[in-house]
N, C-alpha and C positions, 0 to 999 in steps of 0.2 A: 364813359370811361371803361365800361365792360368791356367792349369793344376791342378797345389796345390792347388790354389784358388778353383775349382771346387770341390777338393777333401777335402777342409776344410769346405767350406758349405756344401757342399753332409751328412760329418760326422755330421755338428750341429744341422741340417733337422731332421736329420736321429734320433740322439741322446735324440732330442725333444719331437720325436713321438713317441720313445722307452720310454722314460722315461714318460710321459701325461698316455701309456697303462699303466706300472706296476702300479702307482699309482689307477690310475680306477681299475685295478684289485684287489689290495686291499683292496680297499675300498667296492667293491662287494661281496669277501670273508668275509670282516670282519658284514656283515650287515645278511652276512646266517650261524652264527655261532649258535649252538643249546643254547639254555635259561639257558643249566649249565654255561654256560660259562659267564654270567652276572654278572653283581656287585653284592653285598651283602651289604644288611644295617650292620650297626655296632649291631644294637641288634637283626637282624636274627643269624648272627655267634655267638653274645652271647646264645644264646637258643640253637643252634646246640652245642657248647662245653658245654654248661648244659647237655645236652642228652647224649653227649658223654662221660663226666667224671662219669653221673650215672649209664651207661652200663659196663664201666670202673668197679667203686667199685662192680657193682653185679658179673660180671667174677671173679675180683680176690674173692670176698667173696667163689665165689661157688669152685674156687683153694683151697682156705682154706680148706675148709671143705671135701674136693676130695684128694687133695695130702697135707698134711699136711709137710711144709720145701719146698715147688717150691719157695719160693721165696732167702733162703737160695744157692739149688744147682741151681739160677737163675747166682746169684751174685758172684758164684767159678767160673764161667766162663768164667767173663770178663776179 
């Protein structure tokens, strides 16, 4: 019976020490993640989808006036 005894604190030891590293580990990883990867204020992403929807209307304007109906044989294909 010693024995199991041994081998169930051996596991909880063991389990303790595994489990204390991963955490540190993440936590190290998470603090060297590159500056994209940061929050956003709610009215930075509002100005970025500003940018983006006005690049948006100048592409399709310049589809307009380039292929006249891309958005027609856009729409038979779905």
């Amino acid at each position: 019976m010693e024995f199991f005894e041994f081998v169930i604190a051996l596991v909880a030891v063991g389990g303790t020490f595994v489990t204390i590293w991963v955490v540190l580990l993440y936590q190290r990883k998470e603090k060297k993640l590159p500056a994209v990867a940061r929050a956003y204020e709610l009215s930075e992403l509002s100005a970025m989808a500003d940018a983006m929807n006005h690049r948006i209307d100048t592409l399709e304007a310049i589809l307009d006036a380039e292929v006249p109906g891309w958005r027609e044989q856009h729409e038979q294909k779905r």
